[in-house]
C-alpha positions as CSV (number, residue, x, y, z in Angstrom):
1,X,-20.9,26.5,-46.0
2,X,-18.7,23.4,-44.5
3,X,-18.5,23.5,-41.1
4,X,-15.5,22.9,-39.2
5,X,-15.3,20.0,-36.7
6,X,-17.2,19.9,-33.8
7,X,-16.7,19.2,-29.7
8,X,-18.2,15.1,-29.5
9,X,-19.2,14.4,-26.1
10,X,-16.3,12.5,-25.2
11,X,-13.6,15.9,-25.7
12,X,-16.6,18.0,-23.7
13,X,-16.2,15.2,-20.6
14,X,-12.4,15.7,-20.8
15,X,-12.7,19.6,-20.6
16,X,-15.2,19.1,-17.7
17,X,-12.6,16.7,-15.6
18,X,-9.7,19.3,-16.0
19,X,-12.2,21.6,-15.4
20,X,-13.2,19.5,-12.1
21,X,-9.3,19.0,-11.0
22,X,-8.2,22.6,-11.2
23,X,-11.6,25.2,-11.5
24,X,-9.0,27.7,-11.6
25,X,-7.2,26.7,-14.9
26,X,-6.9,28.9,-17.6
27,X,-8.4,28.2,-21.5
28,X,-4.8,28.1,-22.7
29,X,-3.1,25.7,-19.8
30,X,-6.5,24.1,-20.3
31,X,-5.9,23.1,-24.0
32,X,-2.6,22.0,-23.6
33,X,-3.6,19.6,-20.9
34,X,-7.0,18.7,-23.2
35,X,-4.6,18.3,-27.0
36,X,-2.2,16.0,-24.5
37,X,-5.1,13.5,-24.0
38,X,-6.5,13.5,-27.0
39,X,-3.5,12.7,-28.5
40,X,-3.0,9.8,-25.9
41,X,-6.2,8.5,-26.9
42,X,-5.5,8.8,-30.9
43,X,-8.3,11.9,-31.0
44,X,-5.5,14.3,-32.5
45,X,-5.6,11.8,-35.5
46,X,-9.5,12.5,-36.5
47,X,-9.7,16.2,-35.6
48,X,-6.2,17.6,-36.1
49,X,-3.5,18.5,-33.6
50,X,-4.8,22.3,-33.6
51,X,-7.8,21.8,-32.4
52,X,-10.1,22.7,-30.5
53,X,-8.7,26.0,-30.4
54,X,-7.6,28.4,-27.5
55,X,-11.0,30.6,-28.0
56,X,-13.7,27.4,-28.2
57,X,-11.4,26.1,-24.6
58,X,-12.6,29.8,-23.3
59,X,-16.2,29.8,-24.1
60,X,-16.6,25.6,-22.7
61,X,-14.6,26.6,-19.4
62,X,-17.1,29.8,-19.3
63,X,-19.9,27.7,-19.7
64,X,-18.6,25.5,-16.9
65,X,-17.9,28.1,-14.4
66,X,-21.4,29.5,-14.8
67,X,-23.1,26.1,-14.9
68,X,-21.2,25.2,-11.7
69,X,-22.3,28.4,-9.9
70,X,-25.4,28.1,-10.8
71,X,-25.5,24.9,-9.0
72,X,-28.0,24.8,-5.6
73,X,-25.9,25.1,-2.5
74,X,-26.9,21.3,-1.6
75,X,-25.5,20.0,-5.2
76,X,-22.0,22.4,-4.5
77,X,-21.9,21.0,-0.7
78,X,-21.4,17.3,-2.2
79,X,-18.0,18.3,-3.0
80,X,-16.7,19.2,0.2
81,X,-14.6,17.3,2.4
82,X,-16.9,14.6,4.5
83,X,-16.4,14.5,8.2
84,X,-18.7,12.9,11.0
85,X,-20.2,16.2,11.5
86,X,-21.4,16.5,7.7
87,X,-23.6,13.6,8.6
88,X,-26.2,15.9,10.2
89,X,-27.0,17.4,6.8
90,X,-25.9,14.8,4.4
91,X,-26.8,11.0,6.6
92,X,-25.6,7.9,4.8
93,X,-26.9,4.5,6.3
94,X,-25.6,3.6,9.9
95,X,-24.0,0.4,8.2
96,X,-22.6,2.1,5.9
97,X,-20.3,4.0,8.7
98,X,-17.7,1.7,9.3
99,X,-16.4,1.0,5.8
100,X,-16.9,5.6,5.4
101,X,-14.8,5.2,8.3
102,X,-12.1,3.2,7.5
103,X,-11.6,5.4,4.2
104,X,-11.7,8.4,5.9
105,X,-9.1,7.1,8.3
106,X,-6.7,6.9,4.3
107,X,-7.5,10.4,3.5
108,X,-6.8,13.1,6.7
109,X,-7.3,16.3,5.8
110,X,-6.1,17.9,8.9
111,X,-3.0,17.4,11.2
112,X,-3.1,18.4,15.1
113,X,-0.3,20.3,15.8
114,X,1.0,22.3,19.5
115,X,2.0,25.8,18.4
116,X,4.7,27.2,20.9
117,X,2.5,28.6,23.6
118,X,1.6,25.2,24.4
119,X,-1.9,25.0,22.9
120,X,-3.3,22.5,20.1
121,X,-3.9,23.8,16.2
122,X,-5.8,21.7,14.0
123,X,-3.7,22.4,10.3
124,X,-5.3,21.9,7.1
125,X,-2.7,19.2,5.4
126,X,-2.1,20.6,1.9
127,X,-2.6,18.3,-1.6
128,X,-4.3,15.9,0.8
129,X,-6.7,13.4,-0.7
130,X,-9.5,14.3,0.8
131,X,-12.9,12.1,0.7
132,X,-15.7,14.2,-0.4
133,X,-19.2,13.5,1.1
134,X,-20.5,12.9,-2.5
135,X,-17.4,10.2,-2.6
136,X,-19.1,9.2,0.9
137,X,-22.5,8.5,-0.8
138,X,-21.1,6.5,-3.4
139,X,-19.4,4.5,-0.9
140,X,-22.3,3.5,1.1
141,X,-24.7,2.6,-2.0
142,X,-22.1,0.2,-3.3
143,X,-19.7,-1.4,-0.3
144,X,-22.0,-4.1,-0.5
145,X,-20.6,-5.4,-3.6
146,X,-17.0,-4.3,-3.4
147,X,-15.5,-5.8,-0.8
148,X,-11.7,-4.2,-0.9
149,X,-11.7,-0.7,0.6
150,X,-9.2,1.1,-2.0
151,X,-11.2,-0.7,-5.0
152,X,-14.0,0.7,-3.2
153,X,-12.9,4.2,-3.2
154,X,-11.9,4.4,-6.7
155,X,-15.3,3.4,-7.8
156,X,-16.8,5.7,-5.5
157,X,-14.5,8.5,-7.3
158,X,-15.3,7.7,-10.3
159,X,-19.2,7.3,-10.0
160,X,-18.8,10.5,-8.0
161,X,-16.9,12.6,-10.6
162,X,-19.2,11.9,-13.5
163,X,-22.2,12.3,-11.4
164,X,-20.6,16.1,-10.8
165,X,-19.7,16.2,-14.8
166,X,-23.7,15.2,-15.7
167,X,-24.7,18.1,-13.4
168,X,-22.2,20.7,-14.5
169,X,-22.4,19.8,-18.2
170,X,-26.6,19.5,-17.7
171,X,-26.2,15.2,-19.5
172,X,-28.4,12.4,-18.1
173,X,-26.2,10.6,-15.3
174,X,-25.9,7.3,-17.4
175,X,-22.8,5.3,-17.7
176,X,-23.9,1.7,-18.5
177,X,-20.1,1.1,-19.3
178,X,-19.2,1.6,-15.7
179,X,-21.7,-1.1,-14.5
180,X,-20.3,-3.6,-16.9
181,X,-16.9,-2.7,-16.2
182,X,-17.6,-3.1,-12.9
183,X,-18.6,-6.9,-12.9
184,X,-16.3,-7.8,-15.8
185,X,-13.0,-5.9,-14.7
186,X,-13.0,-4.1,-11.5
187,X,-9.9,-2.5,-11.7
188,X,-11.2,-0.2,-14.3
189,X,-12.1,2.0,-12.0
190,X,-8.1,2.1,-10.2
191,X,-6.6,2.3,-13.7
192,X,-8.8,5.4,-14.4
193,X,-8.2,7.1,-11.4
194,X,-4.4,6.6,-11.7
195,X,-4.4,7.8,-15.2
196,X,-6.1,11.1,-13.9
197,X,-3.3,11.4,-11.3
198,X,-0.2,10.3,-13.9
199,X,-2.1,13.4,-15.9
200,X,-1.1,15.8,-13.0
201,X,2.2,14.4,-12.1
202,X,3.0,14.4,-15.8
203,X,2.0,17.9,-16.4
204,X,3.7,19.5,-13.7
205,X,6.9,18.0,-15.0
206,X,6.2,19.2,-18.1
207,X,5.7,22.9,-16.7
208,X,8.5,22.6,-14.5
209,X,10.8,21.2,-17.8
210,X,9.5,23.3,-20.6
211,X,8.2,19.7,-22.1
212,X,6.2,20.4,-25.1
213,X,3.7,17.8,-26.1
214,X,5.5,15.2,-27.6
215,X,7.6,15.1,-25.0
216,X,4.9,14.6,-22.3
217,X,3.7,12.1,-23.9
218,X,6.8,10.1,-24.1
219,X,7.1,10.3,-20.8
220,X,3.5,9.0,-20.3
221,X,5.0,6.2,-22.6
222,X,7.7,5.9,-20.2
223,X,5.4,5.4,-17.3
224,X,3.1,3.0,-19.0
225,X,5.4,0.6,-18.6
226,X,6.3,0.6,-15.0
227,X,4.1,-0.5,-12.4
228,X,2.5,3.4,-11.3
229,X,1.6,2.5,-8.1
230,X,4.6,2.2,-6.6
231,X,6.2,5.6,-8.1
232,X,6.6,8.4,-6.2
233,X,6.8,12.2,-7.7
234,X,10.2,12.4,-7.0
235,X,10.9,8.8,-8.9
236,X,8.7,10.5,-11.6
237,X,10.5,13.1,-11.7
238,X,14.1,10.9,-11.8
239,X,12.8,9.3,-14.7
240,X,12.1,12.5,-16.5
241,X,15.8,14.2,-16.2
242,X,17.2,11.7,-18.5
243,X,14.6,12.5,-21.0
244,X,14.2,15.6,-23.1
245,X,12.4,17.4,-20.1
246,X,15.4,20.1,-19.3
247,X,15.0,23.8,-19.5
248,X,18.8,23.6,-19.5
249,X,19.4,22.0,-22.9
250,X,17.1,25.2,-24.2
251,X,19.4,27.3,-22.8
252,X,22.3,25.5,-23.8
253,X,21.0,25.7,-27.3
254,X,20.5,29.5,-26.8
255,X,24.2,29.9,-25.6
256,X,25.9,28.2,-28.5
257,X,23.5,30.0,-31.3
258,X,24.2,33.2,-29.4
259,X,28.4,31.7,-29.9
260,X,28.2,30.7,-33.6
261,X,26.7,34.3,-34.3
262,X,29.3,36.2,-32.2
263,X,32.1,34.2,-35.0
């Protein structure tokens, strides 16, 4: 009996970094967000745009889940926010401090605030970018060969996210690509990272328009061609409105249907 197609490694690592940027999500949000990318990278094209389904996005974000419980409490502390203090449990190299430093000084995750008796809060700062101490790690085993601090932090994410998608998914840790990347184009590592974040920006247009797919991806289109960096959400969003992104022109459409039937 023929078999249908199967998840390559490559969709698995996609439904592993949704999985790492929202652990909440659920299968079906997941598989829009997953059929969105693989369409963007011309997947759709060998597999079919139904697939994978709804169901097999279930069972691979339950596998996740359990794979990332199961993880030892000093694996799962990797991923939390670094401060000086986390340095007493997870040390990098003294001369390594400065440059953590001077990232960590980029990211704040909280504000100090006085509340109105006069006394000082410390806030946590929501849909900061906080530096994790894993990120922190990577940092310190490779400022010696990076010298720009934002270059360094995107490589530093990126080593650090697949190293969290080996362990959750249970693969060797080995991307030879990123080394070679990493001496041949540098800004690999930037452009990745930005993608990841135009993938979020992007898809909470699309929920907040009713965008379906093709849609989306004009809009990433759209994007693609503008310099991303210097885009805020709100000029994201401008360049959206123009588009087909408007749950108005749906309810427009309902309004003269519900017209033409009332002749």
């Amino acid at each position: 009996m023929a078999k249908g197609p199967y998840l390559t490694d490559r969709i698995r690592q996609m439904i592993a970094e949704i999985y790492h940027a929202e652990p909440q999500v659920k299968s079906g949000k997941a598989r829009e967000k997953l059929l969105q990318r693989m369409k963007a990278e011309g997947l759709n094209e060998t597999f079919g745009s139904n697939y994978p389904s709804r169901s097999t996005l279930s069972v691979e974000l339950k596998s996740l889940r359990e794979k990332n419980e199961a993880r030892p409490p000093e694996s799962k502390g990797l991923d939390q926010p670094w401060t000086i203090g986390s340095l007493s449990k997870y040390p990098i190299p003294p001369e390594a401090l400065p440059i953590v430093m001077a990232i960590y000084r980029k990211a704040p995750t909280t504000s100090r605030e006085i509340t109105p008796e006069g006394e000082v809060a410390y806030v946590m700062l929501e849909n900061s970018r906080a530096l994790t101490i894993r990120e922190a790690q990577w940092i310190a085993r490779l400022y010696k060969v990076i010298d720009d601090p934002d270059l360094l932090w995107d490589w530093a994410w990126l080593y650090a996210q697949d190293e969290w998608v080996a362990e959750v998914t249970g693969k060797p840790f080995f991307f030879p690509e990123f080394d070679l990347e990493l001496m041949e184009n540098p800004q690999y590592a930037t452009e990745s990272r930005r993608a990841q974040e135009r993938w979020g920006a992007i898809w909470h247009i699309a929920e907040k328009y009713s965008a379906d797919l093709d849609e989306t991806l004009d809009l990433m289109n759209e994007l693609n061609k503008l310099d991303w960096s210097t885009l805020s959400n709100e000029e994201i969003e401008e360049i959206a409105k123009p588009g087909k992104y408007r749950k108005e022109a749906q309810h427009e459409k309902g309004h003269e249907k519900r017209n033409t039937q009332a002749r």
